[in-house]
MOPAC internal coordinates of N, CA, C and O (Angstrom, degrees):
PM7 1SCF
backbone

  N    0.0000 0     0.00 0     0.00 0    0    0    0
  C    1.4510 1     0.00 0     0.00 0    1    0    0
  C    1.5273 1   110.97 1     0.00 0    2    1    0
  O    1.2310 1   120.28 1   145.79 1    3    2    1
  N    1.3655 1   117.06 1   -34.21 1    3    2    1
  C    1.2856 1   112.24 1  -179.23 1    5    3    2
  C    1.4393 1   118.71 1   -81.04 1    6    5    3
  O    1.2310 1   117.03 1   166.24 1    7    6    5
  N    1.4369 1   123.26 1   -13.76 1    7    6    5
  C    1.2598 1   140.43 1   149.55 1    9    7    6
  C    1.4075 1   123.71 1   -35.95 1   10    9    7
  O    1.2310 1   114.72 1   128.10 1   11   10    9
  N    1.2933 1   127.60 1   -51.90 1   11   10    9
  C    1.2101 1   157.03 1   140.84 1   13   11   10
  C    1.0480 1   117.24 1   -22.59 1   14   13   11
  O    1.2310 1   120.47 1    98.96 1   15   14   13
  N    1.2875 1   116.70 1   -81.04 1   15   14   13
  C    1.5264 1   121.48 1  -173.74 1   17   15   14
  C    1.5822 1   113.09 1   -82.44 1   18   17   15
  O    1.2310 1   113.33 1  -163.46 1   19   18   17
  N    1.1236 1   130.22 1    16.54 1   19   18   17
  C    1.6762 1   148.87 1   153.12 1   21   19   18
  C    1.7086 1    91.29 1   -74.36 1   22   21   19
  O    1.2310 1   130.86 1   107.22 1   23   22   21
  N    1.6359 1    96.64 1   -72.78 1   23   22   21
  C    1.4228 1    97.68 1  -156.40 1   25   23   22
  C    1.8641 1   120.15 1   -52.66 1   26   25   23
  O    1.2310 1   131.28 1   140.50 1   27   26   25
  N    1.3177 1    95.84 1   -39.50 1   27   26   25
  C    1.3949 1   119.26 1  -164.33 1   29   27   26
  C    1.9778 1    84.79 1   -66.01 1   30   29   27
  O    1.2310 1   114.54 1   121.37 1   31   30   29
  N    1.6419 1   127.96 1   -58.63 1   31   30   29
  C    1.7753 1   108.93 1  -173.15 1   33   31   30
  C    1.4630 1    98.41 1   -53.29 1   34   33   31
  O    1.2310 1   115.07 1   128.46 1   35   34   33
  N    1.4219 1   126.95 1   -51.54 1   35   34   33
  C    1.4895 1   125.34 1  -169.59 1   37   35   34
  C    0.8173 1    84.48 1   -45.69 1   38   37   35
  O    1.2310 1    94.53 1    77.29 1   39   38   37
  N    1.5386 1   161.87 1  -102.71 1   39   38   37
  C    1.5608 1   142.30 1   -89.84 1   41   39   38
  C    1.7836 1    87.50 1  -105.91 1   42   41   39
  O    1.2310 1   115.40 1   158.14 1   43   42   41
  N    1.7083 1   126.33 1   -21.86 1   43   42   41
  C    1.1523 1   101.46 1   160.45 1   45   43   42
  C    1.5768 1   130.81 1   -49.74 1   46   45   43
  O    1.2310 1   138.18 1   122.03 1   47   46   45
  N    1.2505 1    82.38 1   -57.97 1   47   46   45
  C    1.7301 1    97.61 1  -178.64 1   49   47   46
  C    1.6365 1   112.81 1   -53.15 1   50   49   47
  O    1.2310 1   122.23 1   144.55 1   51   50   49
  N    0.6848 1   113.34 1   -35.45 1   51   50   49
  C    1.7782 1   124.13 1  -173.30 1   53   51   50
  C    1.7112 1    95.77 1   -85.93 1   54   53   51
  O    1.2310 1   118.42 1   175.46 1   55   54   53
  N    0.6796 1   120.62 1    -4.54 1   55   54   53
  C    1.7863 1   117.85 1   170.38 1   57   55   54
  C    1.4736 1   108.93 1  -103.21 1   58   57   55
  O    1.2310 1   125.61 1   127.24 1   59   58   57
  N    1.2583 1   106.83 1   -52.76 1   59   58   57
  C    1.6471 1   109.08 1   178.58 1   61   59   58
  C    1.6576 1   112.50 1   -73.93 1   62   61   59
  O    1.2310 1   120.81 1   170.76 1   63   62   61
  N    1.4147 1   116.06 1    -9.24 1   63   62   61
  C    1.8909 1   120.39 1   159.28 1   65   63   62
  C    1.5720 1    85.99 1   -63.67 1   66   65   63
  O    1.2310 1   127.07 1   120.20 1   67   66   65
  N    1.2709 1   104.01 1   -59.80 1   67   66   65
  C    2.2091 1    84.05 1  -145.47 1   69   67   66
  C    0.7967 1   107.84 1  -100.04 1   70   69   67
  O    1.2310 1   112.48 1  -160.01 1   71   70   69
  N    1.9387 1   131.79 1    19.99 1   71   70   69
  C    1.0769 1   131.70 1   157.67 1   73   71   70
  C    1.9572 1   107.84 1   -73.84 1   74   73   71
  O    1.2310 1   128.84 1   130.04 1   75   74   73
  N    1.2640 1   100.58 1   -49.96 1   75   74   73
  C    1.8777 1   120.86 1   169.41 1   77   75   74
  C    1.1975 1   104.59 1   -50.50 1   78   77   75
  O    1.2310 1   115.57 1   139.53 1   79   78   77
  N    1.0952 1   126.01 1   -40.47 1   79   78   77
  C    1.6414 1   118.97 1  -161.76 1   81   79   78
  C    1.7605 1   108.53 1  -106.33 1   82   81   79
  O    1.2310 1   129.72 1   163.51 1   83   82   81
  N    1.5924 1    98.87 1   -16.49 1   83   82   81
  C    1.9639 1    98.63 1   155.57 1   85   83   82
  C    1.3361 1   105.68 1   -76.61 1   86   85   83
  O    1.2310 1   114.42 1   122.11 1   87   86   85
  N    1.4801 1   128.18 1   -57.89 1   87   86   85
  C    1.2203 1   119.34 1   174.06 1   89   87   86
  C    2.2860 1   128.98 1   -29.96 1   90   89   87
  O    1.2310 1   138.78 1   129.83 1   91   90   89
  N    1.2800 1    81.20 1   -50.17 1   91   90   89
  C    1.8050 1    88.95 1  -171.33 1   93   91   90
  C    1.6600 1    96.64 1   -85.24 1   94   93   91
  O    1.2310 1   121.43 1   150.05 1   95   94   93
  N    0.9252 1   114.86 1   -29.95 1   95   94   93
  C    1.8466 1   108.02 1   168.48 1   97   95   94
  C    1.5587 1   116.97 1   -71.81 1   98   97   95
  O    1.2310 1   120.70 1   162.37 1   99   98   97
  N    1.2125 1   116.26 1   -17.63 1   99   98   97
  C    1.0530 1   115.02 1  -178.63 1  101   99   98
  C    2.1130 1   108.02 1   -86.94 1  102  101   99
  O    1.2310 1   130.34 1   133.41 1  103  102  101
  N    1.2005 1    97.66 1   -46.59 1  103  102  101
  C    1.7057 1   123.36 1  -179.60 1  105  103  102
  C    1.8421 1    91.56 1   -58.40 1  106  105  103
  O    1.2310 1   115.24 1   109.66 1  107  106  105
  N    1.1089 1   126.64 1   -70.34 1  107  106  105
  C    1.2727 1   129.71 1   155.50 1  109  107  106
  C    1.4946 1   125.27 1    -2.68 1  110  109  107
  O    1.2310 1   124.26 1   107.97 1  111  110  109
  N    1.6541 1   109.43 1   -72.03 1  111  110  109
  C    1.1354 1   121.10 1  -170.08 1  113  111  110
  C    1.3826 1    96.33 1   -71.09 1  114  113  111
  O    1.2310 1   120.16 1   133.88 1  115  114  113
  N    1.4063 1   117.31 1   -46.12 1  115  114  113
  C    1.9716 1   102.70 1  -173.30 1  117  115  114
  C    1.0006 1   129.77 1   -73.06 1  118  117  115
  O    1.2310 1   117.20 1  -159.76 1  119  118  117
  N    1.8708 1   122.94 1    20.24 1  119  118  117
  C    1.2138 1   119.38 1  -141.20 1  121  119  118
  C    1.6388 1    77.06 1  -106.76 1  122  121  119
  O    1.2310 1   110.31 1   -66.73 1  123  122  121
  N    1.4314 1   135.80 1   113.27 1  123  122  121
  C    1.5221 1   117.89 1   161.12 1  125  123  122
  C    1.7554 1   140.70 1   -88.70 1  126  125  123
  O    1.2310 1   134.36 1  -159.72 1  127  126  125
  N    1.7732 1    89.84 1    20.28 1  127  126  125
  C    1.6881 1    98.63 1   162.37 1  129  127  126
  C    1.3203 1   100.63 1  -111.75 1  130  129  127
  O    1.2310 1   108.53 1  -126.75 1  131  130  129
  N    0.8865 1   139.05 1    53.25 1  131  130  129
  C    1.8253 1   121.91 1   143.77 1  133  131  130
  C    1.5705 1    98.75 1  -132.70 1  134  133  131
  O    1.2310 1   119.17 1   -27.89 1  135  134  133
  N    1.2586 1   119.19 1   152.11 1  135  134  133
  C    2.0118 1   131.82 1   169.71 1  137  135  134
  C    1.1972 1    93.63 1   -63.26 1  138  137  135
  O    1.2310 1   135.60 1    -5.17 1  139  138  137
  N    1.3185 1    87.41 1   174.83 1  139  138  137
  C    1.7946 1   112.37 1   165.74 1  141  139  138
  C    0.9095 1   104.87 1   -52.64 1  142  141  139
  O    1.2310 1   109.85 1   143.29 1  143  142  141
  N    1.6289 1   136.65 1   -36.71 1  143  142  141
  C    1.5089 1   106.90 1  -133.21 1  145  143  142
  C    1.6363 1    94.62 1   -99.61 1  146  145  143
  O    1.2310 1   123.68 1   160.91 1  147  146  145
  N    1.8536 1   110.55 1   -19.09 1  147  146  145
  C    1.0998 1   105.18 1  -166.66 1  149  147  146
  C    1.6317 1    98.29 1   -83.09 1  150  149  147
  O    1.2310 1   113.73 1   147.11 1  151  150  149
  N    1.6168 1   129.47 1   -32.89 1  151  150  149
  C    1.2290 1   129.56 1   158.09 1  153  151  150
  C    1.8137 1   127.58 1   -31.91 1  154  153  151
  O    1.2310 1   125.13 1   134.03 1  155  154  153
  N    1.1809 1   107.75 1   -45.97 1  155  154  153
  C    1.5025 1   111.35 1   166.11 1  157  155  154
  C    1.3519 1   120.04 1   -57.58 1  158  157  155
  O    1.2310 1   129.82 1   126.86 1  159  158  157
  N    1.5013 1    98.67 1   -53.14 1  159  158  157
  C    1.8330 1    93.33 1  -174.49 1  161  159  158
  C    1.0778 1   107.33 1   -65.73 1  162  161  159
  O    1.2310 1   108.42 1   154.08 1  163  162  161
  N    1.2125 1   139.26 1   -25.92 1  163  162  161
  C    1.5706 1   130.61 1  -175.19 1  165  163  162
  C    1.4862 1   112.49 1   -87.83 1  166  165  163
  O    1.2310 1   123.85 1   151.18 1  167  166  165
  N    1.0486 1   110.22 1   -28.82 1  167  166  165
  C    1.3570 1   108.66 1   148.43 1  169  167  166
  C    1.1673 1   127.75 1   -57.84 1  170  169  167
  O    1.2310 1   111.77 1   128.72 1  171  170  169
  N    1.0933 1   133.11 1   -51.28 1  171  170  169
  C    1.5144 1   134.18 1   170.93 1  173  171  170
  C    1.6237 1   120.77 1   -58.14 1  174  173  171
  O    1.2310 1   124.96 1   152.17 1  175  174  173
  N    1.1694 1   108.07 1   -27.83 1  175  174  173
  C    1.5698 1   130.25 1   172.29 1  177  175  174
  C    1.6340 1    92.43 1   -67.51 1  178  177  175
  O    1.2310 1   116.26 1   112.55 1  179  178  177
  N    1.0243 1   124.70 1   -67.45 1  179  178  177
  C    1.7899 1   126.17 1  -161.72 1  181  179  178
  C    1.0714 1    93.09 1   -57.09 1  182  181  179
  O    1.2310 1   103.73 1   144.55 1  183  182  181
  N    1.8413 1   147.56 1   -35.45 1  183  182  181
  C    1.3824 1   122.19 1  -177.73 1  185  183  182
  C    1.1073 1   120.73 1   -74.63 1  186  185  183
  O    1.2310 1   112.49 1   159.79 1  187  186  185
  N    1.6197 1   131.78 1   -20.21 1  187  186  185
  C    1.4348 1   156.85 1  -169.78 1  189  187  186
  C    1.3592 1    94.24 1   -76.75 1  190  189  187
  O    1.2310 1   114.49 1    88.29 1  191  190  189
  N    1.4878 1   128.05 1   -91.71 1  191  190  189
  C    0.9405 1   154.63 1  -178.60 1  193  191  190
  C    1.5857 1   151.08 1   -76.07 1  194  193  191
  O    1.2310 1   117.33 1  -178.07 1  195  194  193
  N    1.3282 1   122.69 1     1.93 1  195  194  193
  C    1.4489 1   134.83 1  -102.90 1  197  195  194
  C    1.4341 1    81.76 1   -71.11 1  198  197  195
  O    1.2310 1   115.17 1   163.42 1  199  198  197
  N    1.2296 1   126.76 1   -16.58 1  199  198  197
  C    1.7803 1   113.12 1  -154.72 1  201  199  198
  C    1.6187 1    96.04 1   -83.68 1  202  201  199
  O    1.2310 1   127.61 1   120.79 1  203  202  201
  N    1.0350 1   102.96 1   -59.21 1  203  202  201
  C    1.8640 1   116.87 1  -167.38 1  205  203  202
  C    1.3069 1    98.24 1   -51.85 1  206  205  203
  O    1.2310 1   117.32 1   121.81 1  207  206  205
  N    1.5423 1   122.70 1   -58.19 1  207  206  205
  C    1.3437 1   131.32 1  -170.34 1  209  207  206
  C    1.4714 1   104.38 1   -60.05 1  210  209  207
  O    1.2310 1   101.92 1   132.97 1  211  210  209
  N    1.1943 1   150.63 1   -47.03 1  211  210  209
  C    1.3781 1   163.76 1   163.93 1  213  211  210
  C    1.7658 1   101.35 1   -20.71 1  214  213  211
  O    1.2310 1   122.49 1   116.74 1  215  214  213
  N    1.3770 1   112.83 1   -63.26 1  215  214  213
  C    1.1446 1   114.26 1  -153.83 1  217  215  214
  C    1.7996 1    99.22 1   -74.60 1  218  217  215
  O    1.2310 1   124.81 1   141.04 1  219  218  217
  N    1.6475 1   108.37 1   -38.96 1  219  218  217
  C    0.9036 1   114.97 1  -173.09 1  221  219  218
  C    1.7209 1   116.53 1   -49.92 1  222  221  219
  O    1.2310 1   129.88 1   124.79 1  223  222  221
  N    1.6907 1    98.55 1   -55.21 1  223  222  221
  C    1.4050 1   110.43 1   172.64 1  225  223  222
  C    1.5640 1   123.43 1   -47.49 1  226  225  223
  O    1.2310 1   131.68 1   150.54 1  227  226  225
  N    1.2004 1    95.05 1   -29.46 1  227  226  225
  C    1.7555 1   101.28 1   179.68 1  229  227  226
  C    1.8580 1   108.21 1   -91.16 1  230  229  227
  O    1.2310 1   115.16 1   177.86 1  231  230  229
  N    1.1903 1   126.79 1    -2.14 1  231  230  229
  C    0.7696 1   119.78 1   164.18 1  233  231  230
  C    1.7973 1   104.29 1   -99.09 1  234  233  231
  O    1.2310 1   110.56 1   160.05 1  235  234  233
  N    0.9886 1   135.36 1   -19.95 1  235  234  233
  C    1.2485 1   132.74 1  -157.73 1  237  235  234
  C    2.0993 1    91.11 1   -84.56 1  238  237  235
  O    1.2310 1   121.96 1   142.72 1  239  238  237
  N    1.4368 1   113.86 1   -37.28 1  239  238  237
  C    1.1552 1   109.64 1  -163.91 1  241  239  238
  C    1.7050 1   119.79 1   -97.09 1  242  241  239
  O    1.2310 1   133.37 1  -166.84 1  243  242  241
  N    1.3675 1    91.76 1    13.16 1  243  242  241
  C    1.3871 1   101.42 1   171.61 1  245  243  242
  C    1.3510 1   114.90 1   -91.64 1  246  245  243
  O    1.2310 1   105.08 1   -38.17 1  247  246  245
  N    1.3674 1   145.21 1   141.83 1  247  246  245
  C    1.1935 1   136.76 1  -149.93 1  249  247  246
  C    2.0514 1    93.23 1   -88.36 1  250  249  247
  O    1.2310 1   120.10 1   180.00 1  251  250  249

């Protein structure tokens, strides 16, 4: 039983990563003031990180 309920937060947690990190890749891609190049890294950040990086990005794009 305790097997279970390990596995079952892991697959929480691992859903709510690439649910966060579809979300900010997506916010990312529609953003049409930053280049590619700054679009990639933040993309690449959302697979790493998506939560930390999220907040960051939203602070970075606020004037």
């Amino acid at each position: 039983m305790t097997e279970l309920l390990i596995y079952a937060v892991l697959f929480i947690a691992l859903f709510a990563h690439a649910m966060m990190a579809s979300m900010m890749y997506l916010a990312v891609h529609k953003n049409e003031y930053l280049e590619s190049k700054e679009k990639n890294s933040w993309k690449l950040k959302a697979l790493v990180f998506p939560a930390f990086y999220w907040f960051q990005y939203k602070k970075s794009i606020r004037p």
